[in-house]
N, CA, C and O atoms as a GROMACS GRO file, in nm:
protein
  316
    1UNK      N    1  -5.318  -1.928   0.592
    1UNK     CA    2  -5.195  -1.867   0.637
    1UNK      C    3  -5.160  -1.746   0.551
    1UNK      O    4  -5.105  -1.643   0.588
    2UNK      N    5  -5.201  -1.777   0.434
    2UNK     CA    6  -5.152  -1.636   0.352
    2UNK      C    7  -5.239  -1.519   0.382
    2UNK      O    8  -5.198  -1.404   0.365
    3UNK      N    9  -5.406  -1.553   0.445
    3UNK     CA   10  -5.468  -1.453   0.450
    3UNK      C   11  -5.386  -1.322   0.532
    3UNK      O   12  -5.366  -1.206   0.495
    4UNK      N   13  -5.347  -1.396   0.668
    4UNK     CA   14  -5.310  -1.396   0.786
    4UNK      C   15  -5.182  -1.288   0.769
    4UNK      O   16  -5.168  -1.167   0.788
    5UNK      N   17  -5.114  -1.374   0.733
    5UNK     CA   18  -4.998  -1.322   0.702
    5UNK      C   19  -4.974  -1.202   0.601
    5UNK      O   20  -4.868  -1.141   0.605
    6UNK      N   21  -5.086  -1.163   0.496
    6UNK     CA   22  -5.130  -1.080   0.420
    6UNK      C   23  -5.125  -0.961   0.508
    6UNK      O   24  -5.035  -0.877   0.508
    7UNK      N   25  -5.237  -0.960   0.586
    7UNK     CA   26  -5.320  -0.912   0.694
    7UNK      C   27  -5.205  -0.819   0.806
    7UNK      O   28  -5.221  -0.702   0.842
    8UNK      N   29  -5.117  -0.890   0.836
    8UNK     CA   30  -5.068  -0.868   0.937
    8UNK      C   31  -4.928  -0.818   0.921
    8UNK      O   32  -4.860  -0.775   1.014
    9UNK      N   33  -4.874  -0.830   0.737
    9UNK     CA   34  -4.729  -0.784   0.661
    9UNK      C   35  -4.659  -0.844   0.668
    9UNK      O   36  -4.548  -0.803   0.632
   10UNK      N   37  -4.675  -1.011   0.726
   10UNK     CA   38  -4.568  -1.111   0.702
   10UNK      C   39  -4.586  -1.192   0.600
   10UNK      O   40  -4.669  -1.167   0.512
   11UNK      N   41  -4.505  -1.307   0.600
   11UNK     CA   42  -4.504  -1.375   0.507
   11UNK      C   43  -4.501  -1.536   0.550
   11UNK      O   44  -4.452  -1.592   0.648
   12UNK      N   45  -4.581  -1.594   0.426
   12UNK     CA   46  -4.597  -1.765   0.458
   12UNK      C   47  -4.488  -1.814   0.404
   12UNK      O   48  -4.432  -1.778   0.301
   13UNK      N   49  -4.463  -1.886   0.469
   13UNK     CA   50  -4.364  -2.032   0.386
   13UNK      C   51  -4.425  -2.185   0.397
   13UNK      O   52  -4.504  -2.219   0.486
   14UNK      N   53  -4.384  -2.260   0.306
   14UNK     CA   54  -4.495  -2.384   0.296
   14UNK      C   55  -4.409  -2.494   0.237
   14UNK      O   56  -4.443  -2.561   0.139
   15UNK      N   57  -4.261  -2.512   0.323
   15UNK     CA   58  -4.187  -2.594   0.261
   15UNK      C   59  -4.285  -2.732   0.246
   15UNK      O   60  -4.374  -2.761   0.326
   16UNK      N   61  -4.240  -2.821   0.106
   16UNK     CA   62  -4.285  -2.909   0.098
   16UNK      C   63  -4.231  -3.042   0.158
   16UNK      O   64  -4.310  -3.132   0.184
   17UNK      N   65  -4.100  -3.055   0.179
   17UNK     CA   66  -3.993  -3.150   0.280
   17UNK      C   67  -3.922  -3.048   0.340
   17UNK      O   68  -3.914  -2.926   0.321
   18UNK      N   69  -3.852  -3.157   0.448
   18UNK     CA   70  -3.772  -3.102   0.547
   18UNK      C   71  -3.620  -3.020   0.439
   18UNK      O   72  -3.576  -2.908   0.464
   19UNK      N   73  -3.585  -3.079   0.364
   19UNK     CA   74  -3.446  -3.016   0.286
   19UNK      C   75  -3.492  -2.873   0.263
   19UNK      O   76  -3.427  -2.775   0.300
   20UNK      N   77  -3.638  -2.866   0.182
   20UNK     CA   78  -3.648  -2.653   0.158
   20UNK      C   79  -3.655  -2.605   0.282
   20UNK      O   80  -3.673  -2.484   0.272
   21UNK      N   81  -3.650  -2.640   0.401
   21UNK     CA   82  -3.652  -2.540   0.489
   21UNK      C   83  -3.520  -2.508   0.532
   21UNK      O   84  -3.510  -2.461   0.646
   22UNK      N   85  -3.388  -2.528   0.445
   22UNK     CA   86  -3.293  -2.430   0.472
   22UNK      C   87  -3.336  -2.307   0.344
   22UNK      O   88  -3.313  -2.190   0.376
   23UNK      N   89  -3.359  -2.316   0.290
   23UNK     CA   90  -3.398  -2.195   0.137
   23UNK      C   91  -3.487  -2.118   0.211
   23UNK      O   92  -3.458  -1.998   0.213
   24UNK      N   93  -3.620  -2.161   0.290
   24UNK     CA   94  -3.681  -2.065   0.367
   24UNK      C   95  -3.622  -2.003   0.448
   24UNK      O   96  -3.635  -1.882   0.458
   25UNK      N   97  -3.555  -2.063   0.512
   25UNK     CA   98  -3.423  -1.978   0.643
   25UNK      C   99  -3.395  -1.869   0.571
   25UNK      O  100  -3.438  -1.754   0.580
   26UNK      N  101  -3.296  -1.932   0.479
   26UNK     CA  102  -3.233  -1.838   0.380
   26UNK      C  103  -3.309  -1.714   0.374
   26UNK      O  104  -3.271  -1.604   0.416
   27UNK      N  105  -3.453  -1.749   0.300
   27UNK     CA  106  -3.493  -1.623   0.240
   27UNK      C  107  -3.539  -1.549   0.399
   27UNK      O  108  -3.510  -1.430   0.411
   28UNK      N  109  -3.591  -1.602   0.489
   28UNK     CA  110  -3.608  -1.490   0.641
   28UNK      C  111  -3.514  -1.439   0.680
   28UNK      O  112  -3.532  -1.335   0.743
   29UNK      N  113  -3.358  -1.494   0.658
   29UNK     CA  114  -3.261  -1.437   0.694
   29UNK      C  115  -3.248  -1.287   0.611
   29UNK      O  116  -3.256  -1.176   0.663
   30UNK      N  117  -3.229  -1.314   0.488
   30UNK     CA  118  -3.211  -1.263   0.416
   30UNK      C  119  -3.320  -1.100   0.418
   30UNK      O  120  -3.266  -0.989   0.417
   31UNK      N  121  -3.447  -1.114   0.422
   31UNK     CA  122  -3.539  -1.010   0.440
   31UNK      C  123  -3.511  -0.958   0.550
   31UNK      O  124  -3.490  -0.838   0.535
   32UNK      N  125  -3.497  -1.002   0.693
   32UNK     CA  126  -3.454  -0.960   0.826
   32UNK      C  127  -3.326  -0.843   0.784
   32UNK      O  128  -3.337  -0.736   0.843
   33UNK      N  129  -3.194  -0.855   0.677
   33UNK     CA  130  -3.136  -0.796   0.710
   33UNK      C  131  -3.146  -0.622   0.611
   33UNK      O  132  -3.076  -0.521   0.610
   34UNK      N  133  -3.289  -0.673   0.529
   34UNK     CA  134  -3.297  -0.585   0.440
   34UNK      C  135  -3.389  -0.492   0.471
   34UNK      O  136  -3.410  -0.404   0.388
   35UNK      N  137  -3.472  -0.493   0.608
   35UNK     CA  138  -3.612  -0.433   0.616
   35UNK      C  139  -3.570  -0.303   0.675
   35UNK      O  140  -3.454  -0.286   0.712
   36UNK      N  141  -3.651  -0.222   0.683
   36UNK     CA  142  -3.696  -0.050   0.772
   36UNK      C  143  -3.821  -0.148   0.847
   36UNK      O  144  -3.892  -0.239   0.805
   37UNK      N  145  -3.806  -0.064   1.005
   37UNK     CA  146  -3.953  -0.048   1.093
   37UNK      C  147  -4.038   0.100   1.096
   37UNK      O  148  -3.967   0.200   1.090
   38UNK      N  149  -4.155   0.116   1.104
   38UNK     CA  150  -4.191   0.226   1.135
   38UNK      C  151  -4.288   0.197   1.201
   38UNK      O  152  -4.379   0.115   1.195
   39UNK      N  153  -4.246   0.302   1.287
   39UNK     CA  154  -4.355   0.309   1.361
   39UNK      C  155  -4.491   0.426   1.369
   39UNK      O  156  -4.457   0.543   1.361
   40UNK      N  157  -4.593   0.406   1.379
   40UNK     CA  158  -4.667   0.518   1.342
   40UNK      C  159  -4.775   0.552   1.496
   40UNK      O  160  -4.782   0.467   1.585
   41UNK      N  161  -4.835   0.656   1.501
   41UNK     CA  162  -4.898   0.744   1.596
   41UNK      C  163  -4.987   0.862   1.549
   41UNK      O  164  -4.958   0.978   1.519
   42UNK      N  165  -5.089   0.803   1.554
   42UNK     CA  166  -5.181   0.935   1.448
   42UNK      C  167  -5.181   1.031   1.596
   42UNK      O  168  -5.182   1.008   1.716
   43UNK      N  169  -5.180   1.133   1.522
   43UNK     CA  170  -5.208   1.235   1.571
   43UNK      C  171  -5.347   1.341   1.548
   43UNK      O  172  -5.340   1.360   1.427
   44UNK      N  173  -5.440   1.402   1.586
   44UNK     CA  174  -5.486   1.345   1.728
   44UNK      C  175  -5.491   1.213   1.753
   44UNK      O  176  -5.480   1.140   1.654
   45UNK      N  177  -5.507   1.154   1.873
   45UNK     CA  178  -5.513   1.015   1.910
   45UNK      C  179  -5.635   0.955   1.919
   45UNK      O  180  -5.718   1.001   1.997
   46UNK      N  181  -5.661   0.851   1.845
   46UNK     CA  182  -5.797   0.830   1.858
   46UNK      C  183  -5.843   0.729   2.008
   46UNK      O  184  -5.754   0.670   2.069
   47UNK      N  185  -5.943   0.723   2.041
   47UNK     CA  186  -5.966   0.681   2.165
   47UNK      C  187  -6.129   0.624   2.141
   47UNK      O  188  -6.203   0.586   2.231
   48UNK      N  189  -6.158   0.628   2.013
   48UNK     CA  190  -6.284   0.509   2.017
   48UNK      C  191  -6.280   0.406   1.979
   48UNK      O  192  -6.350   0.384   1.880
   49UNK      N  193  -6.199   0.289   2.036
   49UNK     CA  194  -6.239   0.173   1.982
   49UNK      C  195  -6.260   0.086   1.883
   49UNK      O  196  -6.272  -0.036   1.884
   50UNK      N  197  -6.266   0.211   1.747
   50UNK     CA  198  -6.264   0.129   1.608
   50UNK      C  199  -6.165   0.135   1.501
   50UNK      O  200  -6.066   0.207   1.511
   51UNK      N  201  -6.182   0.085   1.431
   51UNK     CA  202  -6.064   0.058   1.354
   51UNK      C  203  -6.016   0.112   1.261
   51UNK      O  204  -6.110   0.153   1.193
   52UNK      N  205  -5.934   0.134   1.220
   52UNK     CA  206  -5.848   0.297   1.151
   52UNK      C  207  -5.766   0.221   1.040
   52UNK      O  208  -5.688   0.132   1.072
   53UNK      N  209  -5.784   0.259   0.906
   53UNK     CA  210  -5.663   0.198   0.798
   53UNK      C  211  -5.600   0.270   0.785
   53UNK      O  212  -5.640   0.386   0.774
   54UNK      N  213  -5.462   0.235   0.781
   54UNK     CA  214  -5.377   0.278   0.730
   54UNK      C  215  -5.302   0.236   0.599
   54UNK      O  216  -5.266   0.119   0.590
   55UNK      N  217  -5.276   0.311   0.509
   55UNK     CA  218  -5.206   0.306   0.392
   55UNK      C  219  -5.050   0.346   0.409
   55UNK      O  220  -5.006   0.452   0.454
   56UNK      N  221  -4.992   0.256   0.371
   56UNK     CA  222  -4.809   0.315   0.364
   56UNK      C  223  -4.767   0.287   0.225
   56UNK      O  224  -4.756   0.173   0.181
   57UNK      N  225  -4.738   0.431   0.138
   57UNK     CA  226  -4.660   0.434   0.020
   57UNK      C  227  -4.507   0.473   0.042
   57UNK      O  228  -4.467   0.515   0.151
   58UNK      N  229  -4.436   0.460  -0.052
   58UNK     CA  230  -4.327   0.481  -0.046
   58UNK      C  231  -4.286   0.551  -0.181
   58UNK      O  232  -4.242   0.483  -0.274
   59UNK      N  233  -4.301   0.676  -0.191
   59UNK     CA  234  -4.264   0.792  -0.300
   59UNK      C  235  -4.154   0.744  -0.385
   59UNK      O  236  -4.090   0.664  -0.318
   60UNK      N  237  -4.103   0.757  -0.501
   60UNK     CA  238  -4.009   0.754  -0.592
   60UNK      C  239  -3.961   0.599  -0.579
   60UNK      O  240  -3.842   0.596  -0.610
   61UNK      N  241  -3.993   0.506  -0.554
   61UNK     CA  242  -3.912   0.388  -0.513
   61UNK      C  243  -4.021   0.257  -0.545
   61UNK      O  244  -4.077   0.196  -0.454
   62UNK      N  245  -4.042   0.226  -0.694
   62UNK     CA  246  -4.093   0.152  -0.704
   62UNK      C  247  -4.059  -0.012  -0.689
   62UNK      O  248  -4.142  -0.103  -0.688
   63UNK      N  249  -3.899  -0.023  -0.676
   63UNK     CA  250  -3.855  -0.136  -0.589
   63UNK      C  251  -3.871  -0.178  -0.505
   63UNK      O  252  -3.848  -0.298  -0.490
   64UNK      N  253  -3.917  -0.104  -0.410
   64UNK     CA  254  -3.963  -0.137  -0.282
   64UNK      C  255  -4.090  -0.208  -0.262
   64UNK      O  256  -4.191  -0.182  -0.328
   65UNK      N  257  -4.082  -0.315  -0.152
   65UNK     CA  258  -4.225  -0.382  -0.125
   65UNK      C  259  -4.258  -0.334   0.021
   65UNK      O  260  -4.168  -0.324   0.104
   66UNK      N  261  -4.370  -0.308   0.044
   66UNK     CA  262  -4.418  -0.266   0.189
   66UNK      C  263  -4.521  -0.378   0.194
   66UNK      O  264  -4.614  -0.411   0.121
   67UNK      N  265  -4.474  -0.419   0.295
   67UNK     CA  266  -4.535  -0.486   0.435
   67UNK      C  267  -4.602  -0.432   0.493
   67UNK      O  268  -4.546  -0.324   0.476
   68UNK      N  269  -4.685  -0.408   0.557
   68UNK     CA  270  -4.768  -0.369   0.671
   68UNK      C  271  -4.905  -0.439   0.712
   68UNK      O  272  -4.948  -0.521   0.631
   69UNK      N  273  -4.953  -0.424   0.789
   69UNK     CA  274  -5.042  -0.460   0.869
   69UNK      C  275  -5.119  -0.299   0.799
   69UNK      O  276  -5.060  -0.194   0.774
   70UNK      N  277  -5.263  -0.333   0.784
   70UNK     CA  278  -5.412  -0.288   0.715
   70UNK      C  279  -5.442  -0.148   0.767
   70UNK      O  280  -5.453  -0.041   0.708
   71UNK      N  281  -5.454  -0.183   0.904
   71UNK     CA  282  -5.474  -0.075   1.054
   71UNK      C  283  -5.463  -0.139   1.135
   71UNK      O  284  -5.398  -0.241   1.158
   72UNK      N  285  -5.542  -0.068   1.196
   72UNK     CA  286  -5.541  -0.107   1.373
   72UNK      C  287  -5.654  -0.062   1.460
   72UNK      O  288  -5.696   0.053   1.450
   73UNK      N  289  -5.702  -0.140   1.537
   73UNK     CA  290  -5.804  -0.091   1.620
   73UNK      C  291  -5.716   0.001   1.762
   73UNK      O  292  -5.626  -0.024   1.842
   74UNK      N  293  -5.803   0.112   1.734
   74UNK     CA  294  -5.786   0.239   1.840
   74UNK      C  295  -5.819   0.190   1.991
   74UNK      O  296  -5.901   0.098   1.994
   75UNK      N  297  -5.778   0.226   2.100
   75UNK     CA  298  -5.791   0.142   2.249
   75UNK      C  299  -5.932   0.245   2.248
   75UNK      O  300  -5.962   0.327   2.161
   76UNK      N  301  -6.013   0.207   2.387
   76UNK     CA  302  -6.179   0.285   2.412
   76UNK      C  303  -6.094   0.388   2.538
   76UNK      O  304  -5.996   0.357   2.605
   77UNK      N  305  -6.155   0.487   2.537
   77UNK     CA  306  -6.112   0.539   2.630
   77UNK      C  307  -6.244   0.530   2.689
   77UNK      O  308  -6.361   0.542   2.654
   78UNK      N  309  -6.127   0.485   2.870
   78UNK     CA  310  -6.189   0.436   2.987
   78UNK      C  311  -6.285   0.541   3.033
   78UNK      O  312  -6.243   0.653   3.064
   79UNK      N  313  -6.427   0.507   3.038
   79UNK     CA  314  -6.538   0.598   3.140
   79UNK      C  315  -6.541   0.560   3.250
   79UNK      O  316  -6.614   0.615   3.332
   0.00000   0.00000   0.00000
């Protein structure tokens, strides 16, 4: 699950009883109200099929944690 969730910019939780899963709430609540989305669109557009990394820094702001997902595979353009 952590790979996964690594992978993809989320996060695991692994309460051990039913009582920590209000503290997990907690903490999803809590990140939900603190996050930025971005969305991204390379430009040119790629159209072969393979897979493209992307890196997201965030300049002057070493408080910050970024999430993201690795890359992404590009769609094939249809022949």
């Amino acid at each position: 699950m952590h790979y996964f969730a690594d992978q993809t910019g989320g996060s695991a939780f692994f309460p051990l009883q039913a009582k920590d899963l209000n503290q997990d709430f907690e903490n999803v609540a809590n990140e939900l109200r603190h996050q930025y989305n971005l969305f991204y669109r390379p430009e040119p557009e790629h159209n072969d099929g393979q897979y493209h990394a992307v890196e997201i820094k965030v300049r002057g702001r070493k408080d910050l944690l970024v999430r993201a997902r690795k890359g992404y595979y590009a769609k094939r353009q249809a022949s």
